[in-house]
C-alpha positions as CSV (number, residue, x, y, z in Angstrom):
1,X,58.9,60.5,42.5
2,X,55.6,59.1,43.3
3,X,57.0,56.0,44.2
4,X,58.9,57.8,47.0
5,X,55.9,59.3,47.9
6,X,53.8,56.5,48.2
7,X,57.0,55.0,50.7
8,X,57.1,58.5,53.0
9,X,53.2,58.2,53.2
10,X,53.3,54.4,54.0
11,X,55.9,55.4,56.9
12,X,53.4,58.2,58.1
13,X,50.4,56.0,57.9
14,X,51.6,54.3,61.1
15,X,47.6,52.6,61.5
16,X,47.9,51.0,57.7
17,X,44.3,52.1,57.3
18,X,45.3,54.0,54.0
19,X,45.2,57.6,55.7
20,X,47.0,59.7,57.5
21,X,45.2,61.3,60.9
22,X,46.6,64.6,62.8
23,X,47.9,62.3,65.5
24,X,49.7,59.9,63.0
25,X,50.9,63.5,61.3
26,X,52.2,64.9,64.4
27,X,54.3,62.0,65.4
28,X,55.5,62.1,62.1
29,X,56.9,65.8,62.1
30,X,60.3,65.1,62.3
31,X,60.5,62.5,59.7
32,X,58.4,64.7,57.1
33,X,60.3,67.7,57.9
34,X,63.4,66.0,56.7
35,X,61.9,65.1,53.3
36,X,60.1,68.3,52.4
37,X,61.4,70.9,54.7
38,X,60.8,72.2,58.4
39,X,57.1,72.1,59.5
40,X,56.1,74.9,62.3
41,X,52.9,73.7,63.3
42,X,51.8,70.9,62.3
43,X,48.5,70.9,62.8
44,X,48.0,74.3,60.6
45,X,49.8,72.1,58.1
46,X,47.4,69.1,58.3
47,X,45.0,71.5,57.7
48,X,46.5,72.7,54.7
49,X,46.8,69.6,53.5
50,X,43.5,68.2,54.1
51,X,42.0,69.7,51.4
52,X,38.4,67.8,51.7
53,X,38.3,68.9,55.2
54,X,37.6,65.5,56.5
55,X,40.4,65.2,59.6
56,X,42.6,62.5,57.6
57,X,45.0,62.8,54.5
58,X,45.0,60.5,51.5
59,X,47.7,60.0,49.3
60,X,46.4,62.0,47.1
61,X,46.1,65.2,48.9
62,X,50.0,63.9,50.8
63,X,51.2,64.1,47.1
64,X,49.6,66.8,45.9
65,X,50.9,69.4,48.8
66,X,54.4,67.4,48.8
67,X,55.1,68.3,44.8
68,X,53.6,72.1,46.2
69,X,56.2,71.8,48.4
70,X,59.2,70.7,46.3
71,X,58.3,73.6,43.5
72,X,58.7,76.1,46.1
């Protein structure tokens, strides 16, 4: 499962800088909703998501809410 992961957030990571930025999130709504389910707002979901508050997404924080997600 990770492995997909790791291919979805390399997919989203459109600037290869190993992060994932609100822009590079929003452009990717579409896509992510299709794997994990429809996103509202994406930005209040970047938020969530960004646990360390720092405006960009690792992997780990991608995987972490994704697996959230997936549970239900």
């Amino acid at each position: 499962m990770y492995f997909e992961f790791w291919v979805a957030f390399g997919k989203v990571d459109t600037s290869n800088d190993g992060l994932i930025d609100l822009t590079e999130f929003i452009m990717a709504k579409k896509m992510v909703s299709q794997w994990l389910g429809k996103i509202i707002d994406p930005e209040i979901e970047f938020n969530i998501i960004d646990s360390k508050g720092n405006g960009k997404i690792s992997f780990g924080e991608f995987t972490k809410w994704g697996l959230k997600v997936l549970r239900g």
